[in-house]
N, CA, C and O atoms as CSV, one atom per row, in Angstrom:
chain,resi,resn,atom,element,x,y,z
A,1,UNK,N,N,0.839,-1.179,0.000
A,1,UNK,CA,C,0.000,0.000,0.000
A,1,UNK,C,C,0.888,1.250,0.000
A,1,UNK,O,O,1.875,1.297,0.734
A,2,UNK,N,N,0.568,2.217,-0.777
A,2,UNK,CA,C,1.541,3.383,-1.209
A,2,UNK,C,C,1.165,4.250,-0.299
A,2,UNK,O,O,-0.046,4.467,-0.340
A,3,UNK,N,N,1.717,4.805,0.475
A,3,UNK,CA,C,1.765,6.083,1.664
A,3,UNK,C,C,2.503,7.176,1.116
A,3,UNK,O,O,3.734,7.189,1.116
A,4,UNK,N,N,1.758,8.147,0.623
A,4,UNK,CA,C,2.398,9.151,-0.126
A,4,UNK,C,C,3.288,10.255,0.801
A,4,UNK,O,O,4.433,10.611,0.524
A,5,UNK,N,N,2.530,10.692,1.913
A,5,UNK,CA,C,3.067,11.245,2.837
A,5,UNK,C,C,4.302,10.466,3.594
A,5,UNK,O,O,5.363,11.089,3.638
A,6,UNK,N,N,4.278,9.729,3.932
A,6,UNK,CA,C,5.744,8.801,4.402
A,6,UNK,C,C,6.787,8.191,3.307
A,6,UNK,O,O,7.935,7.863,3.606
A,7,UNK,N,N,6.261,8.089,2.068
A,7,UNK,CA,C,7.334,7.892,1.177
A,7,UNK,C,C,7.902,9.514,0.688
A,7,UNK,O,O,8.944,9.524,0.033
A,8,UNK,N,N,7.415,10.500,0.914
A,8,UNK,CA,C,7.730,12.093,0.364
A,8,UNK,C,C,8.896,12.036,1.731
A,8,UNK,O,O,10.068,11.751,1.485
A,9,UNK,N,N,8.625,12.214,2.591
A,9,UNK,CA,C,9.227,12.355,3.776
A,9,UNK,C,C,10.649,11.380,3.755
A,9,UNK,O,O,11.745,11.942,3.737
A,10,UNK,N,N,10.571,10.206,3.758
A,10,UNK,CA,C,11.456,9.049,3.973
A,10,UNK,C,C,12.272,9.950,3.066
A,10,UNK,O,O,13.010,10.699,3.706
A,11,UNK,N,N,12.348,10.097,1.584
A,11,UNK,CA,C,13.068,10.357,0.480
A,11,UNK,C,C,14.009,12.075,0.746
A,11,UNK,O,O,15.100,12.553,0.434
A,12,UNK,N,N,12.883,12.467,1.429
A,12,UNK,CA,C,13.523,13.987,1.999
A,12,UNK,C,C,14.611,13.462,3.026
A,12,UNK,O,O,15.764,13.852,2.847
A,13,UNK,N,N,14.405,12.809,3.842
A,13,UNK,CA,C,15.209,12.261,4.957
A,13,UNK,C,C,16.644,11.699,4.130
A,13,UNK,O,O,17.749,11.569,4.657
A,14,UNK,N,N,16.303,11.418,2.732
A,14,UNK,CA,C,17.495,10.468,2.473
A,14,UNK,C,C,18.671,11.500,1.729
A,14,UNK,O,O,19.854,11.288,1.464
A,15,UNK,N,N,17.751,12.780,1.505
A,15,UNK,CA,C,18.310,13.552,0.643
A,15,UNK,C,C,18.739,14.478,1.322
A,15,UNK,O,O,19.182,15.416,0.657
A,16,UNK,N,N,18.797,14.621,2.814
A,16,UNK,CA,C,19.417,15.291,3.431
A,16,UNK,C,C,20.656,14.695,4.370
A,16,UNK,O,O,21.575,15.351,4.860
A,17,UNK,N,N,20.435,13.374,4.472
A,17,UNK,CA,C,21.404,12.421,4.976
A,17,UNK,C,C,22.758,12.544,3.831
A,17,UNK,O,O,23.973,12.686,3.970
A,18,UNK,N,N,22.027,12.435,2.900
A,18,UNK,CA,C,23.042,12.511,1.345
A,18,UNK,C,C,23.960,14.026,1.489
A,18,UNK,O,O,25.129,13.940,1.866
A,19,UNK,N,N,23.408,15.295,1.193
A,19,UNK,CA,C,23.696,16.130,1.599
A,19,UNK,C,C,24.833,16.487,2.841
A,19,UNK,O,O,25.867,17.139,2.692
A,20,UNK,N,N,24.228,15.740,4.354
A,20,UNK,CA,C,25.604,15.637,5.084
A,20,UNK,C,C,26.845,15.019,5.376
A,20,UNK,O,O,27.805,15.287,6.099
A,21,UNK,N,N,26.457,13.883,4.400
A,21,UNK,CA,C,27.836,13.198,4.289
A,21,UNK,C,C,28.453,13.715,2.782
A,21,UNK,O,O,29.606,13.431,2.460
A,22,UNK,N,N,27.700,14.377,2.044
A,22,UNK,CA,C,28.603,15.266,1.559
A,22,UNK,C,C,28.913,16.865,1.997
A,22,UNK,O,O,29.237,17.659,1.114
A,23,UNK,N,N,28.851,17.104,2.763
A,23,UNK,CA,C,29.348,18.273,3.277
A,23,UNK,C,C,30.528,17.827,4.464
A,23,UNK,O,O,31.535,18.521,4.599
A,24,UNK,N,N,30.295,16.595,5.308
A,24,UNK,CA,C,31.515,15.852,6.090
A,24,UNK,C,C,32.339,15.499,5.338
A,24,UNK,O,O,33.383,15.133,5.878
A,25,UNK,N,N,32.284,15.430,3.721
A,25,UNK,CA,C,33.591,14.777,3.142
A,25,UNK,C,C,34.430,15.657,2.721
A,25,UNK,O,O,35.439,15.230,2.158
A,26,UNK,N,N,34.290,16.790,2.840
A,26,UNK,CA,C,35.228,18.138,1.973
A,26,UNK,C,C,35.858,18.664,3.084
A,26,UNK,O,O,35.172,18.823,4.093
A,27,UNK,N,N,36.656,18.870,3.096
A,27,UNK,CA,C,37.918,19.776,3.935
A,27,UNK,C,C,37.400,20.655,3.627
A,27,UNK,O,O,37.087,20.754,2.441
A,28,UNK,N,N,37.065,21.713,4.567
A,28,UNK,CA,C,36.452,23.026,5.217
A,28,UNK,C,C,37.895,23.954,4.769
A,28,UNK,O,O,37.604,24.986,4.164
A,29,UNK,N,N,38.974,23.791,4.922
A,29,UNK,CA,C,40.202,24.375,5.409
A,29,UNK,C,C,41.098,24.344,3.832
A,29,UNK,O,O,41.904,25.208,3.486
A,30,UNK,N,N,40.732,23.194,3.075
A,30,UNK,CA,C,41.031,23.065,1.895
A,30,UNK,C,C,40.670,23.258,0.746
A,30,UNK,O,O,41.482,23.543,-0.134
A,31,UNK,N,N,39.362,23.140,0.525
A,31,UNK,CA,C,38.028,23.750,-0.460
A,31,UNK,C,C,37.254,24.076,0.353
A,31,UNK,O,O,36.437,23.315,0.871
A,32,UNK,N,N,37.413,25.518,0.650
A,32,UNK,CA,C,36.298,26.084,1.682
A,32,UNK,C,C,35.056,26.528,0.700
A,32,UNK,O,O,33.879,26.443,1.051
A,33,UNK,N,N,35.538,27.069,-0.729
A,33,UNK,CA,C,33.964,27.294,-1.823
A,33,UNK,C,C,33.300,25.738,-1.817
A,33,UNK,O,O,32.093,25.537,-1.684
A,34,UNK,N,N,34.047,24.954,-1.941
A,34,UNK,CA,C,33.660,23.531,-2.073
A,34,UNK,C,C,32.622,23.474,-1.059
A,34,UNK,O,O,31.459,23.285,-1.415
A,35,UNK,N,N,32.932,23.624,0.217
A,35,UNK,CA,C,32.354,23.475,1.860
A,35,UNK,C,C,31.139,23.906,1.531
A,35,UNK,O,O,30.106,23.276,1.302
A,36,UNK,N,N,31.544,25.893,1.530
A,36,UNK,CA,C,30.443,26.164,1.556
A,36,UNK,C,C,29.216,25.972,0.863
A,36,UNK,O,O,28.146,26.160,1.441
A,37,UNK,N,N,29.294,25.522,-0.630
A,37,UNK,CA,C,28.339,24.938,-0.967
A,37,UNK,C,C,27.798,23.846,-0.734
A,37,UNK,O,O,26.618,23.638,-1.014
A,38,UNK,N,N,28.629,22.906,-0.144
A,38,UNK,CA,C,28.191,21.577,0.392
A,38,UNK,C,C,27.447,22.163,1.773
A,38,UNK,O,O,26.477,21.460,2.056
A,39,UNK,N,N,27.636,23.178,2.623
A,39,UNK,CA,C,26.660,23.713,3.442
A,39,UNK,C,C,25.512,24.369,3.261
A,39,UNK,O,O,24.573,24.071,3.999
A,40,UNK,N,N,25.308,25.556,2.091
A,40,UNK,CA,C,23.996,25.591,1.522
A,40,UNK,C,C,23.249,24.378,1.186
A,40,UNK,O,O,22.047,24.328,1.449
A,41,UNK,N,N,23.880,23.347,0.601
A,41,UNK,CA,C,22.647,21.698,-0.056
A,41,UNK,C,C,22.250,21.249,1.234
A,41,UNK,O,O,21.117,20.834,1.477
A,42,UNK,N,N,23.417,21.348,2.281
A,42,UNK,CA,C,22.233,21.232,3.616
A,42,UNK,C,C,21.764,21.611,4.344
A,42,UNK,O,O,21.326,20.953,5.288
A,43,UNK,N,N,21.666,22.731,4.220
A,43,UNK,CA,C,20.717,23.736,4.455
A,43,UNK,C,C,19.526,23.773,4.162
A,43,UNK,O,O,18.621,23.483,4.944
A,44,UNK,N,N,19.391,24.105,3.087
A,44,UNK,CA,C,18.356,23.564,1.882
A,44,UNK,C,C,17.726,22.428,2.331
A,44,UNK,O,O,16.589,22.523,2.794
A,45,UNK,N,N,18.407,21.144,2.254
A,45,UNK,CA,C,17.318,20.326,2.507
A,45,UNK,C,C,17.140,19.911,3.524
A,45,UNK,O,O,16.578,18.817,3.580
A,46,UNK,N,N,17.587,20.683,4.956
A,46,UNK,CA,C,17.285,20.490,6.435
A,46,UNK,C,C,15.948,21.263,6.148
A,46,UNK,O,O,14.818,20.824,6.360
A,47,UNK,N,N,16.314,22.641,5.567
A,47,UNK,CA,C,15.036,23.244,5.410
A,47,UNK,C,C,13.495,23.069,4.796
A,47,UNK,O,O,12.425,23.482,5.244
A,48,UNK,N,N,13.850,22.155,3.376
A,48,UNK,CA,C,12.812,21.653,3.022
A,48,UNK,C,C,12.224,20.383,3.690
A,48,UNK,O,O,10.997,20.295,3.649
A,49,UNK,N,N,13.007,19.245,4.386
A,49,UNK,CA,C,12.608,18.202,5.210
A,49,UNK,C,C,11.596,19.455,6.717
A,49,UNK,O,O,10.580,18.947,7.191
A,50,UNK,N,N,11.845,20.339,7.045
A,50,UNK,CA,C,11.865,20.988,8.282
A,50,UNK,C,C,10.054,21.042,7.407
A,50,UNK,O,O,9.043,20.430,7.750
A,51,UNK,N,N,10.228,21.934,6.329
A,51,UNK,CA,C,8.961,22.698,6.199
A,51,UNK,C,C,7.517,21.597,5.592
A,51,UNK,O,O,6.313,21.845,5.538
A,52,UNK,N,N,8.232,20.465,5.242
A,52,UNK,CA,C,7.366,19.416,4.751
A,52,UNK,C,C,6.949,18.277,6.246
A,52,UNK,O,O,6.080,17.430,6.454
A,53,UNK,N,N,7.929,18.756,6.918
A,53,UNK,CA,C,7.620,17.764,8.343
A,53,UNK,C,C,6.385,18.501,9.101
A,53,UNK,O,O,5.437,17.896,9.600
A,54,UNK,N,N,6.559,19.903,9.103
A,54,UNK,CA,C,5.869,20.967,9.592
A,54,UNK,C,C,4.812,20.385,9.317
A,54,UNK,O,O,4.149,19.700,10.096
A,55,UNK,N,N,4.422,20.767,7.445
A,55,UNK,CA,C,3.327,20.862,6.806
A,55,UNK,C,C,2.437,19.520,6.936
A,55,UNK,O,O,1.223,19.406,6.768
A,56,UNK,N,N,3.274,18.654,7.241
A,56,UNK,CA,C,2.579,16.856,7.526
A,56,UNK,C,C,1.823,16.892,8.725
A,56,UNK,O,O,0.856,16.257,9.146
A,57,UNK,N,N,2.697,18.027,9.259
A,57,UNK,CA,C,1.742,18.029,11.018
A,57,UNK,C,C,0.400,18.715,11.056
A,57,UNK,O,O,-0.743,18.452,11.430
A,58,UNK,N,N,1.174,19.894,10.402
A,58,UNK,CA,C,-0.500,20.758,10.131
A,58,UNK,C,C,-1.341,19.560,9.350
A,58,UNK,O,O,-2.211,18.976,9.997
A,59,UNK,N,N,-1.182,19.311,8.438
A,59,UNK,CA,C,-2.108,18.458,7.920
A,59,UNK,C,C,-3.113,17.625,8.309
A,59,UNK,O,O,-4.261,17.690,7.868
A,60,UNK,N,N,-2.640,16.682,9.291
A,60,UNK,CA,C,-2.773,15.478,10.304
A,60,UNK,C,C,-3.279,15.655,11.161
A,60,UNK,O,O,-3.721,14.805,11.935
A,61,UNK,N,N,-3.371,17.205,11.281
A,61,UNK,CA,C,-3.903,17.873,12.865
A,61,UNK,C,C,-2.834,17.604,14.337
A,61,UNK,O,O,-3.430,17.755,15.403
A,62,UNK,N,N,-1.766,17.334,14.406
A,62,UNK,CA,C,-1.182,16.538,15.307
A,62,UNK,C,C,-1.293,17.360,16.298
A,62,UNK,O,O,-2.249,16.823,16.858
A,63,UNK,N,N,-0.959,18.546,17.149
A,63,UNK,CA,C,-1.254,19.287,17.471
A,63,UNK,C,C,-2.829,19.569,17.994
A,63,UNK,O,O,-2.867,19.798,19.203
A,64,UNK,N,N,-3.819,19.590,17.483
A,64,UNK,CA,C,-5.100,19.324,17.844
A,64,UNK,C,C,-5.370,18.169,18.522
A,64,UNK,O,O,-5.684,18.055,19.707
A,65,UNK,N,N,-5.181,17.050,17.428
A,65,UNK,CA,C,-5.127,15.724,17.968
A,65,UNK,C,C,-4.653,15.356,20.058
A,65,UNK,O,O,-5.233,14.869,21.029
A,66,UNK,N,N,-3.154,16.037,19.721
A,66,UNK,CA,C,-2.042,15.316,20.942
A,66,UNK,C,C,-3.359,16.608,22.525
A,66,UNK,O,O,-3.577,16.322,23.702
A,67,UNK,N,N,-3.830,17.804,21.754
A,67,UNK,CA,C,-4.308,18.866,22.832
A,67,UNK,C,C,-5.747,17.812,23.395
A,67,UNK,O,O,-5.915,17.521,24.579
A,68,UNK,N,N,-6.579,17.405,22.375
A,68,UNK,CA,C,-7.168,16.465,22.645
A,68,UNK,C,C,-7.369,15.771,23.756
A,68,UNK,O,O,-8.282,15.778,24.581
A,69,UNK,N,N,-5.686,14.745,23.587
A,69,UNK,CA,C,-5.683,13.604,24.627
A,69,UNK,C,C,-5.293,14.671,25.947
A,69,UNK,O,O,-5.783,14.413,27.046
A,70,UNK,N,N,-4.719,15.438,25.844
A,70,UNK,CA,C,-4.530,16.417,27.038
A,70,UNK,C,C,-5.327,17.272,27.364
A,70,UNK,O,O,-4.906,18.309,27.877
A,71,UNK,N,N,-6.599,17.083,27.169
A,71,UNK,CA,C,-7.954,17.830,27.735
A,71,UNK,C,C,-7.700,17.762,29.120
A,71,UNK,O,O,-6.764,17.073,29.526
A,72,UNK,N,N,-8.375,18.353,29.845
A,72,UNK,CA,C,-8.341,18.699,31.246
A,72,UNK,C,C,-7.475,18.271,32.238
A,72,UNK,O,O,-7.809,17.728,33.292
A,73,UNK,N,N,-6.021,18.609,31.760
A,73,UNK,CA,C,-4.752,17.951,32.284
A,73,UNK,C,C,-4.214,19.255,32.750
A,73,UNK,O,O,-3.233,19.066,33.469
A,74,UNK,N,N,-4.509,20.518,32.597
A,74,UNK,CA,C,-4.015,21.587,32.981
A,74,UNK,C,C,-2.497,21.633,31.913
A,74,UNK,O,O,-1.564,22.429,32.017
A,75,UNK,N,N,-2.636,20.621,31.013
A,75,UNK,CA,C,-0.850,20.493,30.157
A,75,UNK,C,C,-1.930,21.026,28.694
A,75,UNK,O,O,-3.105,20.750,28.451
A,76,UNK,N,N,-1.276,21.580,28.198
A,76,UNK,CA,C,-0.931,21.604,26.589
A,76,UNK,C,C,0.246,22.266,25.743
A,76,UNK,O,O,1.178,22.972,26.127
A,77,UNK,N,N,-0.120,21.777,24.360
A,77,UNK,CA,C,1.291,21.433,23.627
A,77,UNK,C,C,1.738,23.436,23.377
A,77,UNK,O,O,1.255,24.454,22.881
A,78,UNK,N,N,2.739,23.045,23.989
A,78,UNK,CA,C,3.420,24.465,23.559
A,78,UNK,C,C,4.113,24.765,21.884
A,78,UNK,O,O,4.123,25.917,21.451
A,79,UNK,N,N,4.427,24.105,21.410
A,79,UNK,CA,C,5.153,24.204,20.402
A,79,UNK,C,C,5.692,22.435,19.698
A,79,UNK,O,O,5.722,21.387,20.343
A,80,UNK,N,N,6.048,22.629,18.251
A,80,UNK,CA,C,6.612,21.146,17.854
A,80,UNK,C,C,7.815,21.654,17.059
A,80,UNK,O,O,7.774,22.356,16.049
A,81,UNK,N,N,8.895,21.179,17.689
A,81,UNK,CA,C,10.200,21.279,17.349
A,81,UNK,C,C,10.927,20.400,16.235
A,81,UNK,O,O,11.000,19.265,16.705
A,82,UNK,N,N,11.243,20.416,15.530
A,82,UNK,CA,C,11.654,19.400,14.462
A,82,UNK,C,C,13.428,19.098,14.431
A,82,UNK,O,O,14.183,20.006,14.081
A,83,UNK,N,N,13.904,17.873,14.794
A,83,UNK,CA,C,15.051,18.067,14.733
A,83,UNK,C,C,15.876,17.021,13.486
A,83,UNK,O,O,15.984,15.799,13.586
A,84,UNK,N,N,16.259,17.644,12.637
A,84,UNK,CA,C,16.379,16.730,11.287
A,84,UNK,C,C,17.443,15.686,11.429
A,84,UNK,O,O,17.371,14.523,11.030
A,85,UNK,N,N,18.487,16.289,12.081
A,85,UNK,CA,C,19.427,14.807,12.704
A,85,UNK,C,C,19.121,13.427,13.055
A,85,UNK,O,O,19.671,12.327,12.994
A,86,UNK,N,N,18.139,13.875,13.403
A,86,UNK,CA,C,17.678,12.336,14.466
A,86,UNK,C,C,16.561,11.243,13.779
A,86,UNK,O,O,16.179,10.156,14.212
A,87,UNK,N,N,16.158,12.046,12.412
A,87,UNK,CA,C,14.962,12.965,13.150
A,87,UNK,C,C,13.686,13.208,12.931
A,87,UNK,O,O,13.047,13.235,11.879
A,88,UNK,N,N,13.347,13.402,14.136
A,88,UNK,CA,C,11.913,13.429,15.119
A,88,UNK,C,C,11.240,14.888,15.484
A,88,UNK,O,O,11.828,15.925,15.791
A,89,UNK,N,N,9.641,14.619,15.339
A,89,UNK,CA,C,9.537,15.751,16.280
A,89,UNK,C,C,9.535,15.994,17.633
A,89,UNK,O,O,9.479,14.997,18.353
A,90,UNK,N,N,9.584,17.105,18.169
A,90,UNK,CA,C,10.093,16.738,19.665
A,90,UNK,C,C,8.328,17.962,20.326
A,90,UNK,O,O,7.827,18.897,19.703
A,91,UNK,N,N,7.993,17.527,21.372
A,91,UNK,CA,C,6.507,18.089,21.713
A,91,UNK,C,C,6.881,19.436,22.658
A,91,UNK,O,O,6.134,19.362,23.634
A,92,UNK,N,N,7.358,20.111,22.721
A,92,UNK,CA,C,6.968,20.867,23.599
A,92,UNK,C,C,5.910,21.369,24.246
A,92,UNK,O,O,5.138,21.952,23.484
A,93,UNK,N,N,5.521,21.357,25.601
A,93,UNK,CA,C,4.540,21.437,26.170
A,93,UNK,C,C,4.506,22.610,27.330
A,93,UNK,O,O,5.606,22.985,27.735
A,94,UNK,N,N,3.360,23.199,27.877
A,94,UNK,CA,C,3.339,24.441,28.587
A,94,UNK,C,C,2.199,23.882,29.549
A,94,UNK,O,O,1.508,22.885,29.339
A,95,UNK,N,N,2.144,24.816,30.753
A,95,UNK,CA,C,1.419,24.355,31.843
A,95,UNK,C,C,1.399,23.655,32.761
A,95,UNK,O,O,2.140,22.694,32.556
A,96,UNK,N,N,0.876,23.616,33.810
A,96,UNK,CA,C,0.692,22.524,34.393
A,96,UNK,C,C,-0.798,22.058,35.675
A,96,UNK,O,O,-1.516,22.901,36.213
A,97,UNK,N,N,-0.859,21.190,35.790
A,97,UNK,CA,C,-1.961,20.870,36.786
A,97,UNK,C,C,-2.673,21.798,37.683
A,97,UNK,O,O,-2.168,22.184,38.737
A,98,UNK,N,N,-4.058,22.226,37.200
A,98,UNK,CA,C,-4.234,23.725,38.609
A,98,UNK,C,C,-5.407,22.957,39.631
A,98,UNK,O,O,-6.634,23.052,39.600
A,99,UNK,N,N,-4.841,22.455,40.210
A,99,UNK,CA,C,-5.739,21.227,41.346
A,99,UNK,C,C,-5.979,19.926,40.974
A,99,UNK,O,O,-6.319,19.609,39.834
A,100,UNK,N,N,-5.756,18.857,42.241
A,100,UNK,CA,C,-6.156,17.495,42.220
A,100,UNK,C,C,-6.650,17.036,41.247
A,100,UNK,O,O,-6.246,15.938,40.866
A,101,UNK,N,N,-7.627,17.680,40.561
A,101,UNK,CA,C,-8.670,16.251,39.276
A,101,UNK,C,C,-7.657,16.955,38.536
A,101,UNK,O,O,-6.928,15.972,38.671
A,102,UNK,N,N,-6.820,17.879,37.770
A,102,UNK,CA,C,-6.303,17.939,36.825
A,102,UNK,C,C,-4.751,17.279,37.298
A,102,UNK,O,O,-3.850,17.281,36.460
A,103,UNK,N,N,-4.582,16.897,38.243
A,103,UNK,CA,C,-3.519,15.808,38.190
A,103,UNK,C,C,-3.601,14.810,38.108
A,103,UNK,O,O,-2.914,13.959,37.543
A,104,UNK,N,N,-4.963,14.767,38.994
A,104,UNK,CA,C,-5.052,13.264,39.058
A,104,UNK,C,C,-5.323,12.750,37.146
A,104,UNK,O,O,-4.973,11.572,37.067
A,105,UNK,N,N,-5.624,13.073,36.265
A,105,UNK,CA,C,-5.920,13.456,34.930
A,105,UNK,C,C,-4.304,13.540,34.188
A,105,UNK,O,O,-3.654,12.699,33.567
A,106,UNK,N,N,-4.152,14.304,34.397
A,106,UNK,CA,C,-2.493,14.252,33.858
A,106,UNK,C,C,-1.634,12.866,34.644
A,106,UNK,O,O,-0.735,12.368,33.967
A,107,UNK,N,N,-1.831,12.420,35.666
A,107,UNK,CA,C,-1.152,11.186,35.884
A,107,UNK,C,C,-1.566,9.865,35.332
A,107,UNK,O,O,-0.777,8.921,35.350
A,108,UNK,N,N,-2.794,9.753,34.832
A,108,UNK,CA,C,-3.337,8.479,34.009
A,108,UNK,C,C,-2.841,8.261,33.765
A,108,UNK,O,O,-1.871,8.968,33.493
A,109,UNK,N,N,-2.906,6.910,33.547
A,109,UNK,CA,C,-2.170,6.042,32.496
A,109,UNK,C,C,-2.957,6.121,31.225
A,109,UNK,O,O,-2.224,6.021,30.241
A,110,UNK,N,N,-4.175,6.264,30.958
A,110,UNK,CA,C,-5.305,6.904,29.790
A,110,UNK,C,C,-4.861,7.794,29.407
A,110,UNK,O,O,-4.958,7.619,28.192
A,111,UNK,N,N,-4.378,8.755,29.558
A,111,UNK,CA,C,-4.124,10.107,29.497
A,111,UNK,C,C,-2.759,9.869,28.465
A,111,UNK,O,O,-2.829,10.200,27.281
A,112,UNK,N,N,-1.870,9.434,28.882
A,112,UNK,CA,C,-0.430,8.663,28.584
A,112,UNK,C,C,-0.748,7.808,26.998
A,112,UNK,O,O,-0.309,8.053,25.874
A,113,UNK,N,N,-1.492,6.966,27.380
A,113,UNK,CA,C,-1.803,5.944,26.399
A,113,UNK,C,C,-2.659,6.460,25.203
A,113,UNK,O,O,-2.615,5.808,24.160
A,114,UNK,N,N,-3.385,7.509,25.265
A,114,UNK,CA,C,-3.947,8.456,24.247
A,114,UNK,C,C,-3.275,9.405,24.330
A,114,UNK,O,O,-4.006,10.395,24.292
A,115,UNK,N,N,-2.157,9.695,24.436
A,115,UNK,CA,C,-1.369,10.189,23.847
A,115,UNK,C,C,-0.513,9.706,22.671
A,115,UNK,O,O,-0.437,10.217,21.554
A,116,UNK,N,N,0.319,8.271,23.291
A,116,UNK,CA,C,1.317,7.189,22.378
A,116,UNK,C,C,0.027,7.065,21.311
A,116,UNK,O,O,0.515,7.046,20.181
A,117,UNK,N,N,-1.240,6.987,21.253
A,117,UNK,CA,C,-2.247,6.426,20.320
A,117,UNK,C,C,-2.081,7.392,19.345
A,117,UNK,O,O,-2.010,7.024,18.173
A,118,UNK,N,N,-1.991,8.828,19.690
A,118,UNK,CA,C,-1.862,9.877,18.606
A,118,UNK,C,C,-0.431,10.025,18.118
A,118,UNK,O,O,-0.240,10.658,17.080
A,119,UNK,N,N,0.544,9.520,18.748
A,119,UNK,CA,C,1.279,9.825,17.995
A,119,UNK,C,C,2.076,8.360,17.590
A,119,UNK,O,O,3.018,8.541,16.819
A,120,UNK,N,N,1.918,7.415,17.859
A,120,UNK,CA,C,1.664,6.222,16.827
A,120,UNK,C,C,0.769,6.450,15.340
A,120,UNK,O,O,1.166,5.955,14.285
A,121,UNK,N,N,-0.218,7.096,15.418
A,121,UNK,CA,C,-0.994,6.719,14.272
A,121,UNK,C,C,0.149,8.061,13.559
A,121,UNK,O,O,0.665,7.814,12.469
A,122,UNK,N,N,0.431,9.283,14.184
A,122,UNK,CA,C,1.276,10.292,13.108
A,122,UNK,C,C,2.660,9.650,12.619
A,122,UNK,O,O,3.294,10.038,11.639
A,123,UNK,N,N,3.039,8.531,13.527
A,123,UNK,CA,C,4.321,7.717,12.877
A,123,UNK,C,C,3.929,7.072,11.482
A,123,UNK,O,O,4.551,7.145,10.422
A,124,UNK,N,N,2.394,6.235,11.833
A,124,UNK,CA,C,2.238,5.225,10.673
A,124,UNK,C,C,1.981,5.778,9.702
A,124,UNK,O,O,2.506,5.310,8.692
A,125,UNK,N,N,1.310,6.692,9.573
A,125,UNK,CA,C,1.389,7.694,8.818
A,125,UNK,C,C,2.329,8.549,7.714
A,125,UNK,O,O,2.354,8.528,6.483
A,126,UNK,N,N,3.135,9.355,8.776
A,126,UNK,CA,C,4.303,9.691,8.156
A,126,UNK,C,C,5.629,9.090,7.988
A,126,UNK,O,O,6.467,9.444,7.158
A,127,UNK,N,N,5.735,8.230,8.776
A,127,UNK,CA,C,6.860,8.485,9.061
A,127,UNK,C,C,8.712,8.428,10.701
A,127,UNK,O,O,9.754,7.915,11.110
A,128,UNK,N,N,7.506,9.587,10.829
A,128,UNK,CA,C,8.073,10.437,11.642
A,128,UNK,C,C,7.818,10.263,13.075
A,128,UNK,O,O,6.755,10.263,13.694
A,129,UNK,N,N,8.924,10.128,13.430
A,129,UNK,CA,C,8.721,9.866,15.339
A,129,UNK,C,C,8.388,11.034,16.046
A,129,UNK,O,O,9.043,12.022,15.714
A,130,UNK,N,N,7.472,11.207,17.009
A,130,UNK,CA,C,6.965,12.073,17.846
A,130,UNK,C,C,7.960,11.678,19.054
A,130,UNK,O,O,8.273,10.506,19.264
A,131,UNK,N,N,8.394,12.675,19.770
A,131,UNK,CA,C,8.930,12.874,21.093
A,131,UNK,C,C,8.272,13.371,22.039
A,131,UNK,O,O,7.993,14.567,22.112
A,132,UNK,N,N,8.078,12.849,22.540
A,132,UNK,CA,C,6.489,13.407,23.369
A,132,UNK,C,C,7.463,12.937,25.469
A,132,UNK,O,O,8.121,11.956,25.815
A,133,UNK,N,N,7.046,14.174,26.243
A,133,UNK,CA,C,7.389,14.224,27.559
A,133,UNK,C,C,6.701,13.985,28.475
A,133,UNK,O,O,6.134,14.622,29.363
A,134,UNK,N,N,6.872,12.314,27.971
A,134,UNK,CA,C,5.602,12.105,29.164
A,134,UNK,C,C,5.858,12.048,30.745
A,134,UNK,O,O,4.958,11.757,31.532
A,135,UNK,N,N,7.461,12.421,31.225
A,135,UNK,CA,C,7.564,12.854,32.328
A,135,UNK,C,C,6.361,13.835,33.305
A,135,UNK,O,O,5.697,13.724,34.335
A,136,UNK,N,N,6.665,15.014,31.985
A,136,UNK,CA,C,6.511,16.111,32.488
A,136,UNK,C,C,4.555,16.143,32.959
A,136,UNK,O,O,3.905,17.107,33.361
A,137,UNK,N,N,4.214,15.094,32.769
A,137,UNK,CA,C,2.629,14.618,32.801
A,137,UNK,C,C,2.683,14.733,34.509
A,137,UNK,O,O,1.967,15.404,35.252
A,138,UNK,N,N,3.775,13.846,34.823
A,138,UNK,CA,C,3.350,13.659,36.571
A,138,UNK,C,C,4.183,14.298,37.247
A,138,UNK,O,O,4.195,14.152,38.469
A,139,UNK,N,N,5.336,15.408,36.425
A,139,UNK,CA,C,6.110,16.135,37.737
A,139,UNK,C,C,5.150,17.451,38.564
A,139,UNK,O,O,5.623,18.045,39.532
């Protein structure tokens, strides 16, 4: 079955992997025009993997989705960080618990587990691993 969104992505991923091992193979010190253009191509396609990872999220709702499972947790998602190295998105989150039922709520294991549910289905999907802090649920 053809996954258009995770095969666009995978291929961006490969073309920026490509990109840094050609920019690690040039002596900086020896062909520095060389370098630097081997640093614009990855640039470029950190940037286009960055803005198509983005755009997969908006798409998908992930963000809506992940605020969702964090209904009345006193937590929601602050921001989604993209880190192309690795790479994953990473969740940043804001808030925290303002009395007992919203902890007791943020400490679920429900709470937790519809979370991994949303961002399992944005993996199968795209791709792309979600980093999600589920520490920060019960500190």
């Amino acid at each position: 079955m053809k996954q258009p969104l995770r095969d666009e992505i995978e291929g961006l991923i490969a073309t920026y992997r490509a990109a840094r091992i050609e920019r690690e193979a040039v002596d900086r010190a020896a062909a520095p025009r060389d370098w630097a253009q081997a640093d614009l191509d990855l640039s470029a396609a950190a940037g286009e993997l960055g803005n198509t990872v983005r755009d997969v999220a908006r798409r998908l709702s992930l963000v809506r989705e992940l605020s969702r499972a964090l209904a009345g947790t006193g937590v929601a998602v602050n921001r989604l960080l993209f880190e192309p190295e690795v790479p994953q998105l990473v969740v940043e989150l804001y808030g925290r618990p303002d009395g007992p039922t919203e902890a007791r709520r943020a400490a679920d294991p429900l709470t937790s587990d519809r979370v991994r549910t949303v961002t399992e289905e944005f993996f199968s999907r795209s791709g792309m691993e979600v980093a999600f802090p589920y520490d920060q649920l019960t500190d």
